[in-house]
LOGU-459587 format. One record per residue (C-alpha): x, y, z; residue in one letter. Coordinates in steps of 0.001 Angstrom, whole numbers, padded with zeros to 6 digits, always signed. Layout:
XYZA;...
This chain:
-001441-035245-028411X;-000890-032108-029699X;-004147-029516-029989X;-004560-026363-030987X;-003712-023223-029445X;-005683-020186-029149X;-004389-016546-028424X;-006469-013519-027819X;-006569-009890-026816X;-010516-010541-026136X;-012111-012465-023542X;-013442-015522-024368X;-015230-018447-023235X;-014474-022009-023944X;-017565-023381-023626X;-019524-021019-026259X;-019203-019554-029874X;-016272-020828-031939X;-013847-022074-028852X;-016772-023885-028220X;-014662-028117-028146X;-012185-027102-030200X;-008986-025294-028114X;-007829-027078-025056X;-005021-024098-024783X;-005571-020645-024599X;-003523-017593-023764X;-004781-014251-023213X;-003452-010745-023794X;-005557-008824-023531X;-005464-005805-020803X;-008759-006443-017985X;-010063-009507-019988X;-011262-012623-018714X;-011038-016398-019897X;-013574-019268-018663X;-012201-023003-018786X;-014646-025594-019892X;-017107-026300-017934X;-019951-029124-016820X;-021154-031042-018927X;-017211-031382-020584X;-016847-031865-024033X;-015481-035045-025195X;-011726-034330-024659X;-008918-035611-027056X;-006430-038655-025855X;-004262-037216-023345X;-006150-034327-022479X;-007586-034208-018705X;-008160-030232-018693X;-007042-026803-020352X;-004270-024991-019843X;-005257-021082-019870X;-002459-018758-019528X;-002610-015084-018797X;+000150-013292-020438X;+002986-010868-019275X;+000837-008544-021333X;-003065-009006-019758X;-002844-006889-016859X;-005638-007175-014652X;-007020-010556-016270X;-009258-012898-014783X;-009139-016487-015895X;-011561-018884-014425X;-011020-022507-013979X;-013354-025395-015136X;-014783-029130-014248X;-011434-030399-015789X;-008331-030747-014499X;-007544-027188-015957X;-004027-025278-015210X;-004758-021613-014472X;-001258-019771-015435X;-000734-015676-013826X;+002561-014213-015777X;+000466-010617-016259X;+000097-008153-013117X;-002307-008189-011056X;-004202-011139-011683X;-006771-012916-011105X;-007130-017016-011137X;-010839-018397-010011X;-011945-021671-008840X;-015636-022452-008158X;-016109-025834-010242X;-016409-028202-007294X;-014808-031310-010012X;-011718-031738-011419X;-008775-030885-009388X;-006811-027469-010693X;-003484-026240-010509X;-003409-022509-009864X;+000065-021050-010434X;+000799-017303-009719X;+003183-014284-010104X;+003776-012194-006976X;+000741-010122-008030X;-001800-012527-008523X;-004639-013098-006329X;-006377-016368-005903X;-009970-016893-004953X;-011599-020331-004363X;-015590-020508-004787X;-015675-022223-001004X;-013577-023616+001585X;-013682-027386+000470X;-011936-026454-002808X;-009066-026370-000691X;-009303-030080-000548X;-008997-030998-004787X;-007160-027785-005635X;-003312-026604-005904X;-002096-023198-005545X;+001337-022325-005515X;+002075-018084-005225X;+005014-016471-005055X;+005055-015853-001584X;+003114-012660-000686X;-000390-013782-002519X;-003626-013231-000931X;-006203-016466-001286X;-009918-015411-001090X;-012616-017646-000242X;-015628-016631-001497X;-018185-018163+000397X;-018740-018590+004195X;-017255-021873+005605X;-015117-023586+008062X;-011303-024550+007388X;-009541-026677+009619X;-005838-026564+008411X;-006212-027836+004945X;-003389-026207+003470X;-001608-028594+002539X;-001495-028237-001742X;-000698-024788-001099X;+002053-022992-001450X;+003559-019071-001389X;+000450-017578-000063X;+001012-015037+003078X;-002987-013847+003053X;-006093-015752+003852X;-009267-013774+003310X;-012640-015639+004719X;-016084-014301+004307X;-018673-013578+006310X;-019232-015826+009244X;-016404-017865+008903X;-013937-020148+011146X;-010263-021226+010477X;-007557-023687+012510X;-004288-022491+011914X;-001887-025212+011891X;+001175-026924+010365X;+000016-026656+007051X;-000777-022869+007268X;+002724-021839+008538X;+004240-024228+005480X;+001881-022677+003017X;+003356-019451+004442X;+000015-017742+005516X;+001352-015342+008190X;-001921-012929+007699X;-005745-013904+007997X;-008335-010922+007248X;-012267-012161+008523X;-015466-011698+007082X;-018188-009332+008410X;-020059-012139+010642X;-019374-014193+013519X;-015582-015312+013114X;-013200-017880+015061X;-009913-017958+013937X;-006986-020205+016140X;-003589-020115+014829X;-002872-021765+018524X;-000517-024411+016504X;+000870-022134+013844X;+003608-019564+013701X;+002969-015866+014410X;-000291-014514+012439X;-001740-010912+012183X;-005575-011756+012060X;-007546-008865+010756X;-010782-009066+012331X;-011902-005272+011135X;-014085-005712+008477X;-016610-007144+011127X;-018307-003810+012911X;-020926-005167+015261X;-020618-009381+015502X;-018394-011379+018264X;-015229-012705+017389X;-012925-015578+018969X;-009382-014564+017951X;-006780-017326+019215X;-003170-016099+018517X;+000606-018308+018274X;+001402-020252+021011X;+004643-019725+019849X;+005453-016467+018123X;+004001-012470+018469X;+000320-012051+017542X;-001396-009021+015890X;-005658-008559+016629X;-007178-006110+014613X;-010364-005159+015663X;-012637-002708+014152X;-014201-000710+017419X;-015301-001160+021034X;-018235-002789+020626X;-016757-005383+018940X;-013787-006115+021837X;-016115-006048+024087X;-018267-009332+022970X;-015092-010609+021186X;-012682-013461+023186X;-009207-012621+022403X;-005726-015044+023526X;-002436-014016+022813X;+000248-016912+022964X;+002864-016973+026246X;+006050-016270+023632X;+006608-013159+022060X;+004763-009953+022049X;+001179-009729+021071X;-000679-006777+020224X;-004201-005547+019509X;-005406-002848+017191X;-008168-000582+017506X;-008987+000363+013794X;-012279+003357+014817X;-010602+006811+014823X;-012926+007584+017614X;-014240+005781+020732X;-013979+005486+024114X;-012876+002264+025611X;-013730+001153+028930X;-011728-000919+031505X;-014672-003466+031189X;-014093-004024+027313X;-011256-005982+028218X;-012872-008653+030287X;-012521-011532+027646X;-008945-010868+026697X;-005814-012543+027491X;-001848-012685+026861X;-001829-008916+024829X;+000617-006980+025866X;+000124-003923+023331X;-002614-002294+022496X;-003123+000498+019259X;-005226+003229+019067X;-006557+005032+016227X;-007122+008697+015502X;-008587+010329+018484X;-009422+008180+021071X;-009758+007584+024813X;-008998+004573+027160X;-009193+003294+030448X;-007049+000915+031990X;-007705-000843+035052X;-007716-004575+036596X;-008982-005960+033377X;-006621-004458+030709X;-004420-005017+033115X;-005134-008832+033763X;-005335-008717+029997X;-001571-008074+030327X;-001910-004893+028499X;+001237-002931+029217X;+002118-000552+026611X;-000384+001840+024417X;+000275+002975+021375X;-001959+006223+020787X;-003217+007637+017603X;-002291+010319+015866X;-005010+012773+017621X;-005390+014148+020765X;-005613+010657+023289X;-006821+010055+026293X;-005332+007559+028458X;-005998+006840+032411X;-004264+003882+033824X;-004802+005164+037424X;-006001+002188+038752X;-003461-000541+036508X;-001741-002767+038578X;+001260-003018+036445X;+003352-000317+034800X;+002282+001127+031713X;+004109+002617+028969X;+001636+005154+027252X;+003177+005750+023960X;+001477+009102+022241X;+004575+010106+019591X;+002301+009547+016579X;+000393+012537+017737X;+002558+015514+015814X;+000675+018750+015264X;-002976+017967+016701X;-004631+021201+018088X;-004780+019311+021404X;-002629+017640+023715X;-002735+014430+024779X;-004169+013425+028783X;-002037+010771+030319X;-002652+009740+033690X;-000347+007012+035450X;-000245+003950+037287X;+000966+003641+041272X;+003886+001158+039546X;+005640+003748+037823X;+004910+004435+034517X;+006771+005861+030785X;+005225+008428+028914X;+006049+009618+025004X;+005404+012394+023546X;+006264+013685+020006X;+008431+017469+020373X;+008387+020203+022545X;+004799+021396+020564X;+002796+018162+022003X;+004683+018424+025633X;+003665+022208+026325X;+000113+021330+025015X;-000384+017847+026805X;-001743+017133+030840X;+000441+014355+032150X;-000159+012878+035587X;+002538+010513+036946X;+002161+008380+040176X;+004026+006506+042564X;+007236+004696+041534X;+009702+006498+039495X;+007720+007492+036088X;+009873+008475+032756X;+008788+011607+030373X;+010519+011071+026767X;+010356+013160+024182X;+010965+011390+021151X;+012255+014385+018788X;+015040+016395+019074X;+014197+019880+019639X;+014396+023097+022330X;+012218+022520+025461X;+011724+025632+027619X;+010462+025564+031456X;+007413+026793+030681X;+006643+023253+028405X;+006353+021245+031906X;+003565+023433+033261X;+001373+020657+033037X;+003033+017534+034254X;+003082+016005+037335X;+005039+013525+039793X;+007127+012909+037096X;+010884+012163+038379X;+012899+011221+034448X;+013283+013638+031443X;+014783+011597+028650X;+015921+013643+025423X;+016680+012345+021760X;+019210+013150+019460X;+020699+016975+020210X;+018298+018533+022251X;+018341+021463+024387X;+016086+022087+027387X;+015583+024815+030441X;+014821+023428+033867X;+013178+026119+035974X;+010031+026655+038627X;+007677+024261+036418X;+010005+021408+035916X;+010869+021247+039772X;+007500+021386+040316X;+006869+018543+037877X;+009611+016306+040289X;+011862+015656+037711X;+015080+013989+039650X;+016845+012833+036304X;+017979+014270+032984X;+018761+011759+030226X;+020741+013198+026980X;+020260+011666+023618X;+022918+010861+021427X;+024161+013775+020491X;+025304+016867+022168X;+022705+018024+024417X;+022618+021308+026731X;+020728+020820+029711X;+020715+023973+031883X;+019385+023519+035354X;+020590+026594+036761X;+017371+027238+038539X;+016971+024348+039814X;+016769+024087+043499X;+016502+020052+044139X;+018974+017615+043287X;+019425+016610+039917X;+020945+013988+037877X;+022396+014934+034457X;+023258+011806+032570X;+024942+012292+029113X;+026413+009014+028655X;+024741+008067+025370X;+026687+011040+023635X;+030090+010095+022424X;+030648+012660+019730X;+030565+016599+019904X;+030765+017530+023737X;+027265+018265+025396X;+026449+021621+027933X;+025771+021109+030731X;+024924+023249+034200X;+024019+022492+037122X;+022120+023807+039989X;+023029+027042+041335X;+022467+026134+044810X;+021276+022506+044574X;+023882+019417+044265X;+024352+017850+040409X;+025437+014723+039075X;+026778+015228+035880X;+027639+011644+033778X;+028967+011429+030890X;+031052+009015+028729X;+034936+008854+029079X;+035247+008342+025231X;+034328+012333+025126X;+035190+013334+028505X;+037326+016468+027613X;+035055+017832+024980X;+031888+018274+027204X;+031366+021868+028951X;+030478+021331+032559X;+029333+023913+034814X;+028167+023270+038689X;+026955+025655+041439X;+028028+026379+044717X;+027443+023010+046962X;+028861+019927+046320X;+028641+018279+042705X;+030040+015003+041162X;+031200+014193+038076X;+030806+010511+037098X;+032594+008978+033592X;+032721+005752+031979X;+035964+003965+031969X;+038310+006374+030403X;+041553+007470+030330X;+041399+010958+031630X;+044563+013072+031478X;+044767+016619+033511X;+043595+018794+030343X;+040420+016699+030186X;+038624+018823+033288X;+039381+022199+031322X;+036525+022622+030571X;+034749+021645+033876X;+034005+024490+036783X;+032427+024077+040380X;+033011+020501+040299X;+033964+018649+043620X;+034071+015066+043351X;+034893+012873+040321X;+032989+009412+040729X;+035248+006597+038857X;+033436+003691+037143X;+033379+000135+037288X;+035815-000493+034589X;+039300-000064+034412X;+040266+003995+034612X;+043398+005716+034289X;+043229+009490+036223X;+045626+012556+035950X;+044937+015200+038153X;+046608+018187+037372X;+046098+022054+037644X;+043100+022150+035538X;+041397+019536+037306X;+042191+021757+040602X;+040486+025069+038611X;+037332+022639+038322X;+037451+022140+041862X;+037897+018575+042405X;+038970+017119+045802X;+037175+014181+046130X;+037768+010931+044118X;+035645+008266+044319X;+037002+004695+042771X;+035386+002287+040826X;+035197-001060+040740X;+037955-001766+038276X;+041586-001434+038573X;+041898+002007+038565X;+045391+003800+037966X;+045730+007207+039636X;+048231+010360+038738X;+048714+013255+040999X;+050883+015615+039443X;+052398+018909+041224X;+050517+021352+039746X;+047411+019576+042002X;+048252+021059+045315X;+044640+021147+047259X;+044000+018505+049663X;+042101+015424+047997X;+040327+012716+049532X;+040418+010014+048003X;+037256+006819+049153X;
């Protein structure tokens, strides 16, 4: 049967006024408007007719329409929409754009109701409740947002409904995606009540929690596949080892702002073993983890203060913005072989290390340049790692060993000088072998290569160099009377099937191992 059809730029309500039993149809247009479906007690509805059909133009942005105690359609084609279900009768079909948001009156709507989004849709439920899985007339929604004290079982239908993303109410909350796929579950709106947070048993988890107080009453599980992670949303706090006690399977774990944590057996049992600092000034002492920790602080730029990171005894990796951050920050290594990485390219003088310790690895990004000296010897830095680009690493006043490993650079030649009087490694890679400057000091250094195909003019621009170190590929050598100038008269094979030229401009003795 065909009824008539009513289209307005205001909103309206089909229960009252003139709509009142006489359009079954509506569309609106109108810009932050609103349309209500009919309602209990329904009119006597014409043959045919089990609901209405309200529509929300490409035109009414913001709109609101509201479903009835029919079995109404509820049609988004505007942006940013809104479709509302509270009528417990009648069974609705909500259909959206990729801007609409749904909202359901309570969690047993879910039951008589179907939604289909668009595939990034938030679905609100508006009233406190319990959902175990009952997903399964919905469709294109990636959010779930509960309310209050709330609970929710993950399952099946949630990972075919697409939810990927559940954000809690303020109250008491239990969420356990346990039998889902991986799920970021937003637990930060709750400031002060405990939380159960169960994550994938078979995908990467994200916990978002709003502050310390709430970890520590909260029970958190990350699954035993993939990486899970937990966020600490309070720009400022100070979290205890103890905090931890109740969590499990996280392996990350995100600070905020300026903030300050300690991690010992119970982060660690938590299986916390990287942390992400804020973007202030961070504190971080893992002195007494039992696993290494990776203490990640390159979010902090420009703050006035450093950052304070203080190792493990399982050797540890420490990140720090530039040069700025490094010079300004206290960093403490410990036993095992701990890494210092600065993750910008930039200029690094000696003076920058003054305040790190028992740290033995210096890695570099992109084309940096840095100074070893007094502090950085001091510091116990053993290794030098280049970025990817040309790097110049002068360790000229160095007076330990020193390993100066430019491998990652294929491009423009890096600089690179050794110890004085203290025995370098220099590596680099054969693709650029001739085009890096190499300069050692007056004991015995080695130069190491990946497999390359090195012809006499390729140590031209190598001095002081004793012993070339071949690699485990497949290398083809020329020695020649450039690679005497350099000084080489030790080669070391690899363990490929290396080929080896000796021309008669080489006339030193060589050894040859």
């Amino acid at each position: 049967m065909t009824t008539p059809t009513l289209t307005s730029a205001k909103s309206f309500n089909l229960n009252k006024g003139a709509t009142a039993g006489s359009f079954y149809d509506a569309t609106l247009t109108g810009v932050a408007k609103s349309a209500q479906a009919h309602i209990s007690p329904l009119p006597t509805l014409p043959v045919g007719i089990t609901g209405d059909t309200l529509v929300a133009s490409s035109a009414a942005t913001n709109a609101t329409l509201y479903g009835g105690a029919g079995d109404d359609s509820l049609v988004a084609l505007g942006t940013n929409n809104v479709l509302v279900q509270n009528q417990s009768a009648g069974h609705d079909t909500l259909v959206g754009n990729s801007t609409t948001t749904f909202v359901l009156g309570s969690a047993s709507l879910l039951s008589n109701n179907s939604l289909v989004g668009a595939g990034n849709n938030t679905l609100k439920i508006s009233a406190a409740g319990s959902i175990n899985d009952a997903f399964d007339q919905v469709s294109g929604i990636q959010t779930l947002s509960l309310t209050g004290a709330s609970s929710a079982t993950l399952g099946a239908n949630a990972t075919a409904a697409g939810i990927d993303t559940v954000i809690t109410g303020n109250g008491n909350t239990t969420i356990d995606a346990s039998l889902s796929g991986g799920v970021t579950i937003n637990a930060s709106p709750n400031t002060k009540n405990a939380t159960t947070l169960i994550g994938s048993a078979s995908a990467g988890d994200s916990f978002i929690l709003s502050n310390g107080t709430v970890l520590g009453k909260s029970s958190i599980v990350g699954g035993n596949t993939g990486t899970d992670a937990l966020q600490i949303t309070a720009a400022k706090g100070a979290l205890s080892d103890a905090l931890f006690a109740r969590v499990r399977g996280v392996e990350v774990l995100s600070l905020t702002g300026t903030s300050s944590v300690t991690i010992a057996t119970n982060a660690s049992n938590a299986g916390i073993s990287t942390i992400v600092a804020g973007t202030g000034a961070t504190t971080i002492n893992a002195s007494a983890a039992t696993n290494a920790v990776t203490m990640n602080a390159s979010a902090n730029t420009t703050s006035k203060k450093g950052d304070t990171l203080v190792g493990s005894s399982q050797g540890d990796t420490f990140i720090v913005s530039n040069g700025t951050m490094l010079g300004k920050s206290s960093i403490v290594g410990g036993a095992g072989t701990d890494a210092l990485q600065i993750a910008t390219a930039g200029t690094l003088g000696d003076s920058l290390f003054a305040r790190i310790k028992t740290v033995e690895t210096l890695s570099l990004t992109g084309g940096s340049s840095v100074t070893l000296a007094g502090n950085a010897v001091a510091t116990g830095i053993e290794t030098v790692y280049g970025g990817a680009s040309a790097s110049t690493v002068n360790a000229s006043a160095v007076t330990r060993s020193l390993t100066i490993d430019a491998s990652q650079n294929t491009g423009a030649g890096s600089y690179l000088i050794g110890g004085a009087a203290a025995a370098s490694r220099f590596i680099v890679n054969g693709a650029n072998f001739a085009l890096n400057k190499i300069f050692g000091g007056s004991v015995t250094d080695t130069l190491q290569a990946s497999s390359a195909l090195i012809t006499n003019d390729g140590f031209k621009n190598a001095s002081s160099v004793e012993v070339l170190s071949l690699s485990s590929g497949n290398d083809q050598i020329t020695l020649g009377s450039a690679a005497q100038a350099a000084g080489i008269s030790t080669v070391i094979g690899g363990g490929g099937d290396d080929s080896f030229f000796q021309n008669a401009s080489f006339t030193n003795g060589l050894t040859m191992i």
